[in-house]
TIMAR-940872 format. One record per atom (N, C-alpha, C, O): residue in three letters; atom name; x, y, z. Coordinates in pm, whole numbers, always signed. Layout:
  fiti  zake       X       Y       Z
   ALA    CA       X       Y       Z
...
//
This chain:
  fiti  zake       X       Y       Z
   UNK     N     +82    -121      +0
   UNK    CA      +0      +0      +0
   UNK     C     +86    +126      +0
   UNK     O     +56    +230     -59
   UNK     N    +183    +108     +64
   UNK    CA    +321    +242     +52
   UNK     C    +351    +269     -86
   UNK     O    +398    +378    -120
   UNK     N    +320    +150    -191
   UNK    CA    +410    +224    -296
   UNK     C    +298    +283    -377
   UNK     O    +307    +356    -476
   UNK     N    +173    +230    -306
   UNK    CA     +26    +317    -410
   UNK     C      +9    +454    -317
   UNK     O     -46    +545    -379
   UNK     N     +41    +482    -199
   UNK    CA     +66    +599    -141
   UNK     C    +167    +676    -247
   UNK     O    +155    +791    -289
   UNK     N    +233    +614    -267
   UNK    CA    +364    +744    -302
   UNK     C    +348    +766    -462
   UNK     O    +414    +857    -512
   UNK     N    +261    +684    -549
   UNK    CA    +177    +672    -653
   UNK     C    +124    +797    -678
   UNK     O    +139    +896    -750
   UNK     N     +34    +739    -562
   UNK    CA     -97    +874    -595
   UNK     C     -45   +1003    -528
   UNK     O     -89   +1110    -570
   UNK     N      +8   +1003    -468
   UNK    CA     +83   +1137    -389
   UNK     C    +152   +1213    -556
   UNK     O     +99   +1314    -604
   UNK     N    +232   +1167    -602
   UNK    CA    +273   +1206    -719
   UNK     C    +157   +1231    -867
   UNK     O    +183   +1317    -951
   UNK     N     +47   +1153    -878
   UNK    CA     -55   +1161    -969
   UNK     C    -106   +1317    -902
   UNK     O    -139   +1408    -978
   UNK     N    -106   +1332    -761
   UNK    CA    -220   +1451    -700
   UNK     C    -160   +1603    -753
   UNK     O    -217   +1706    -789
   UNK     N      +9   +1560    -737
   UNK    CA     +85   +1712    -786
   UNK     C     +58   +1726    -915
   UNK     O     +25   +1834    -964
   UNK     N     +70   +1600    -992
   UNK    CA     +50   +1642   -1151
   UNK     C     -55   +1692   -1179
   UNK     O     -67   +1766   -1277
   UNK     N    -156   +1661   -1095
   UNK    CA    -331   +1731   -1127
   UNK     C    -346   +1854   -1096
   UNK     O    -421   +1932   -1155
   UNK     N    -248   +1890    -967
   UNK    CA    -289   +1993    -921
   UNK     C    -196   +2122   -1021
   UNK     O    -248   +2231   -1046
   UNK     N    -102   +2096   -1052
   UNK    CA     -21   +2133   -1104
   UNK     C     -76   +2160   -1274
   UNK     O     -98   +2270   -1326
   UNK     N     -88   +2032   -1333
   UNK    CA    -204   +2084   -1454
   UNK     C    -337   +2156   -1407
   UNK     O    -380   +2211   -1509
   UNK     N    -400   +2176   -1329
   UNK    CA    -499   +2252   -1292
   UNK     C    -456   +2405   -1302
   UNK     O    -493   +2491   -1382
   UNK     N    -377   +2411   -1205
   UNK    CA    -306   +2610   -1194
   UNK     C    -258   +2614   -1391
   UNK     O    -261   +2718   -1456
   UNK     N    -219   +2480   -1448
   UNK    CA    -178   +2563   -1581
   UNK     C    -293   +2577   -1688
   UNK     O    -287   +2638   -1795
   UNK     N    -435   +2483   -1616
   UNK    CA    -527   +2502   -1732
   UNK     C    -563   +2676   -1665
   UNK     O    -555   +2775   -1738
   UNK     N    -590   +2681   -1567
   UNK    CA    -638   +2791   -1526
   UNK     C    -583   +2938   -1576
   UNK     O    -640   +3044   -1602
   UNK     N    -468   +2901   -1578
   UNK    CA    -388   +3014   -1673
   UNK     C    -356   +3036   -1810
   UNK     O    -285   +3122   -1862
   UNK     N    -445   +2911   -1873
   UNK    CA    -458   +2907   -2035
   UNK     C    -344   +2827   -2080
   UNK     O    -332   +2820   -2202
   UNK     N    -243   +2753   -1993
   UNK    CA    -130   +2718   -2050
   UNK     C    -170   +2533   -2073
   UNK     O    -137   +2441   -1998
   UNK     N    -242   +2527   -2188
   UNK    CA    -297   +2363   -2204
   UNK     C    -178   +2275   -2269
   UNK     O    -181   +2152   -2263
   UNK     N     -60   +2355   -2340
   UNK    CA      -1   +2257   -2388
   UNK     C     +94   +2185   -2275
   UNK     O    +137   +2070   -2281
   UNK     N    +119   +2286   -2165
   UNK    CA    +196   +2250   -2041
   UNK     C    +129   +2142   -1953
   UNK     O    +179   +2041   -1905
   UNK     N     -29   +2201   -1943
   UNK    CA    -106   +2106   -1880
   UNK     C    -143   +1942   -1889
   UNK     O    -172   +1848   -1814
   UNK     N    -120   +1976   -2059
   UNK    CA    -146   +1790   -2115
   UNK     C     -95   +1683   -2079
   UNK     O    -153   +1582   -2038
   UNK     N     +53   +1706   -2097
   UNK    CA    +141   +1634   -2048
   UNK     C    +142   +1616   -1912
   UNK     O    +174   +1499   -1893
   UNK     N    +122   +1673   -1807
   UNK    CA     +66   +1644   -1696
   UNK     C     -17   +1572   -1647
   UNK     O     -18   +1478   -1569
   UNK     N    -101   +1637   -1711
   UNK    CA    -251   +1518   -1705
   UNK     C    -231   +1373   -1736
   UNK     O    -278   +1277   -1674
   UNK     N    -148   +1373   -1849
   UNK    CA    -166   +1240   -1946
   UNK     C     -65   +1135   -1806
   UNK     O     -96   +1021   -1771
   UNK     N     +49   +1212   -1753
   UNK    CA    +171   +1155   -1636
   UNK     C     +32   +1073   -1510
   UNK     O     +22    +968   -1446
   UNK     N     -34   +1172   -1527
   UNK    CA    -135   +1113   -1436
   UNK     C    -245   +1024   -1420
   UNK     O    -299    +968   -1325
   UNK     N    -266   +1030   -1600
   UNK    CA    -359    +938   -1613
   UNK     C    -301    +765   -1651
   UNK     O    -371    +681   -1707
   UNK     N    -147    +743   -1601
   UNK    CA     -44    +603   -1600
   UNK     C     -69    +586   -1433
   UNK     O     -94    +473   -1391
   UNK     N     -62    +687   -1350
   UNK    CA     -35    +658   -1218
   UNK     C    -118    +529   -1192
   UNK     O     -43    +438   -1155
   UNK     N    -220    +501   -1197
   UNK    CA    -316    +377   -1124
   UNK     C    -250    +264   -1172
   UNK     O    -207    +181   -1093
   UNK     N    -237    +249   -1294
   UNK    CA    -159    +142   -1367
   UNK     C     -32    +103   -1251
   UNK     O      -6     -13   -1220
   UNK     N     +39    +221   -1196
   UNK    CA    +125    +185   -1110
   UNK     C    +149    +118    -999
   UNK     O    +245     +45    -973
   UNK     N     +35    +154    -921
   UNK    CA     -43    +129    -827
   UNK     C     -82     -18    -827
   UNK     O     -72     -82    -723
   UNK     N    -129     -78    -947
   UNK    CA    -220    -196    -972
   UNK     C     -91    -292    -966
   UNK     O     -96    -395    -899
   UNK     N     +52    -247   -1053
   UNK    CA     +76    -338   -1082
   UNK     C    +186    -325    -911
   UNK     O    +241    -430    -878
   UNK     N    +202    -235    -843
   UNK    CA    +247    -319    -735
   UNK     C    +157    -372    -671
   UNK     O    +197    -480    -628
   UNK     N     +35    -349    -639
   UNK    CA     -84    -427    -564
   UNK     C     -49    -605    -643
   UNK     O     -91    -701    -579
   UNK     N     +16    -627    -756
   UNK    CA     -30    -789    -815
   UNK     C     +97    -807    -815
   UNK     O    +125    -902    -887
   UNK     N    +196    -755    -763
   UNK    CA    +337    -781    -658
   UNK     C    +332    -862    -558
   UNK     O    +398    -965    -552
   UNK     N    +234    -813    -452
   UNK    CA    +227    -871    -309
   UNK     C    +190    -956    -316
   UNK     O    +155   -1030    -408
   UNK     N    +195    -958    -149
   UNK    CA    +130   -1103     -92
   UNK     C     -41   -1087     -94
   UNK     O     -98   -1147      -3
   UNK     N    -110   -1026    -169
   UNK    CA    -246   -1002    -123
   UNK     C    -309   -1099    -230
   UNK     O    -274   -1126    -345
   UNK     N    -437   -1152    -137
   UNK    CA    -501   -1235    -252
   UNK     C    -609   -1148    -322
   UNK     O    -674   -1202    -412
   UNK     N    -637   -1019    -291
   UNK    CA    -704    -960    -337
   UNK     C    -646    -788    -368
   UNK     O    -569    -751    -279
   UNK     N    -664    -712    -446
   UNK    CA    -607    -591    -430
   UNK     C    -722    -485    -350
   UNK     O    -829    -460    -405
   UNK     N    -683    -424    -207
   UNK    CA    -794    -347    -181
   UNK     C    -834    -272    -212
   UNK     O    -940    -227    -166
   UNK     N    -761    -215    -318
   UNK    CA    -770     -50    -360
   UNK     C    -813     -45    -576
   UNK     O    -803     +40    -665
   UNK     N    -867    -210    -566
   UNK    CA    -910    -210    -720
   UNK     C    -987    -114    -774
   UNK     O    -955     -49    -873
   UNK     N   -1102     -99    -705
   UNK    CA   -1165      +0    -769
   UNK     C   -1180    +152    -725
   UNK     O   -1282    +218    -745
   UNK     N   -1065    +199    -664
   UNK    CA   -1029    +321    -671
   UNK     C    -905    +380    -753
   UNK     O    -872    +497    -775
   UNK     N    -841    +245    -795
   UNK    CA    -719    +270    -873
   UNK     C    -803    +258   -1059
   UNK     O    -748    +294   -1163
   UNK     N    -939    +199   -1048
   UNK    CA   -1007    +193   -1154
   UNK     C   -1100    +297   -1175
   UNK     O   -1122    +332   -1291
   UNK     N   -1161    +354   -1079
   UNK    CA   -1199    +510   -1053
   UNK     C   -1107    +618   -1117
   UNK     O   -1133    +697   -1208
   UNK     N    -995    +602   -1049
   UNK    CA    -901    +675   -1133
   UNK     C    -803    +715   -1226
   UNK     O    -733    +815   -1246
   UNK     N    -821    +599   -1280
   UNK    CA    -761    +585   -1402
   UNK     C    -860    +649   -1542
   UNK     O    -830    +712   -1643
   UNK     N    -995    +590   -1482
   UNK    CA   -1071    +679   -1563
   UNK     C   -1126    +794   -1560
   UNK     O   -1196    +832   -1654
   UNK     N   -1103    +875   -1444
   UNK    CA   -1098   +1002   -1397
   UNK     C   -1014   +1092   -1462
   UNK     O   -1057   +1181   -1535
   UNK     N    -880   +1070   -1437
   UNK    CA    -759   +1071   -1466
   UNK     C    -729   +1062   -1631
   UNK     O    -647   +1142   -1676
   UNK     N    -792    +967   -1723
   UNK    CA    -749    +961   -1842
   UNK     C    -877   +1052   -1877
   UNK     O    -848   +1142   -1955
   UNK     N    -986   +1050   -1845
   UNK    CA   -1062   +1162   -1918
   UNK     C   -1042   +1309   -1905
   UNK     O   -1055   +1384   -2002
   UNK     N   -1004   +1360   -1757
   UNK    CA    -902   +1494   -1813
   UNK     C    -821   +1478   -1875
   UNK     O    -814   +1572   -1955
   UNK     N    -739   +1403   -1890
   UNK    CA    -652   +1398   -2026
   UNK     C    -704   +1430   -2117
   UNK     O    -660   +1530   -2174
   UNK     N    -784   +1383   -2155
   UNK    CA    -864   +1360   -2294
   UNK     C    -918   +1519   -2298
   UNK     O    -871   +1613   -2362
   UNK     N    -995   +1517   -2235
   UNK    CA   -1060   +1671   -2231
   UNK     C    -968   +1787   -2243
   UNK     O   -1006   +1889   -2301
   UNK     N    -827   +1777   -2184
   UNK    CA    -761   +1904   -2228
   UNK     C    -672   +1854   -2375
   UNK     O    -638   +1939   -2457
   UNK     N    -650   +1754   -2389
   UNK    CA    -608   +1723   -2558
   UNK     C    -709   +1794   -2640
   UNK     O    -669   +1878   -2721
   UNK     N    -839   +1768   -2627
   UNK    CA    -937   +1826   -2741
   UNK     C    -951   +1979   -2728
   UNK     O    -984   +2047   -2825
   UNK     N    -933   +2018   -2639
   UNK    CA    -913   +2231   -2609
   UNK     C    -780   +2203   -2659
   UNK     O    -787   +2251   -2772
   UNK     N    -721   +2180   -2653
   UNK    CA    -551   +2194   -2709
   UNK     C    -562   +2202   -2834
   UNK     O    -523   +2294   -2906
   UNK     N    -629   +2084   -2872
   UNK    CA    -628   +2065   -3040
   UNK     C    -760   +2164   -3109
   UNK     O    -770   +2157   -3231
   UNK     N    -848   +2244   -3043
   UNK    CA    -955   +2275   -3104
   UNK     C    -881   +2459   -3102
   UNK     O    -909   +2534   -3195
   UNK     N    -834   +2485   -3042
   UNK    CA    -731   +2637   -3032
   UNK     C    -675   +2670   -3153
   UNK     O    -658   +2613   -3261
   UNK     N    -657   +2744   -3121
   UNK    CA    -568   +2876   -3283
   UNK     C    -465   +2837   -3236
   UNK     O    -433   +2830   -3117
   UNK     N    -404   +2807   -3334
   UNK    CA    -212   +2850   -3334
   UNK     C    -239   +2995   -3286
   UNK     O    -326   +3077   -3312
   UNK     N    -140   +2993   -3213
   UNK    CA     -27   +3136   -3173
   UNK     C     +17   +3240   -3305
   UNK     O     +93   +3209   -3397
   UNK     N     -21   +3313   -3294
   UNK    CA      -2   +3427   -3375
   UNK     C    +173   +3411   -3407
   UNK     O    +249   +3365   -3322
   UNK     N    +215   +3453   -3531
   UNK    CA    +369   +3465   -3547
   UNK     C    +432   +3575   -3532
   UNK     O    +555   +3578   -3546
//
């Protein structure tokens, strides 16, 4: 469970962190963030099928958020891609 702690501890900065950059219009900074975050559960899962557990306790919150997680992704890819180029 320590290494899905230190998982999601790291998924939370990338969110929060793409959040302050959607907020400031900066989506191409934000994406890549998002997207860092929407692998985290994957991480999570695959040390949970490491252990000694016969069950993983945290399946369907690491499945909660993966699809949480990959649909902001998704959602700031399509504002990214639906934007004007930058003036030259």
């Amino acid at each position: 469970l320590q290494n899905c702690i230190v998982t999601y501890q790291f998924m939370q900065g990338d969110v929060a962190g793409a959040l302050d950059d959607l907020s400031a219009g900066r989506l191409d900074v934000a994406s890549p963030k998002l997207k860092r975050a929407s692998f985290q559960p994957d991480f999570c899962e695959l040390a949970m099928m490491e252990s000694d557990t016969d069950k993983d306790p945290v399946s369907e919150e690491n499945d909660a958020n993966q699809l949480l997680s990959g649909m902001a992704y998704n959602i700031a890819e399509l504002i990214a891609n639906r934007r004007p180029p930058p003036p030259r």
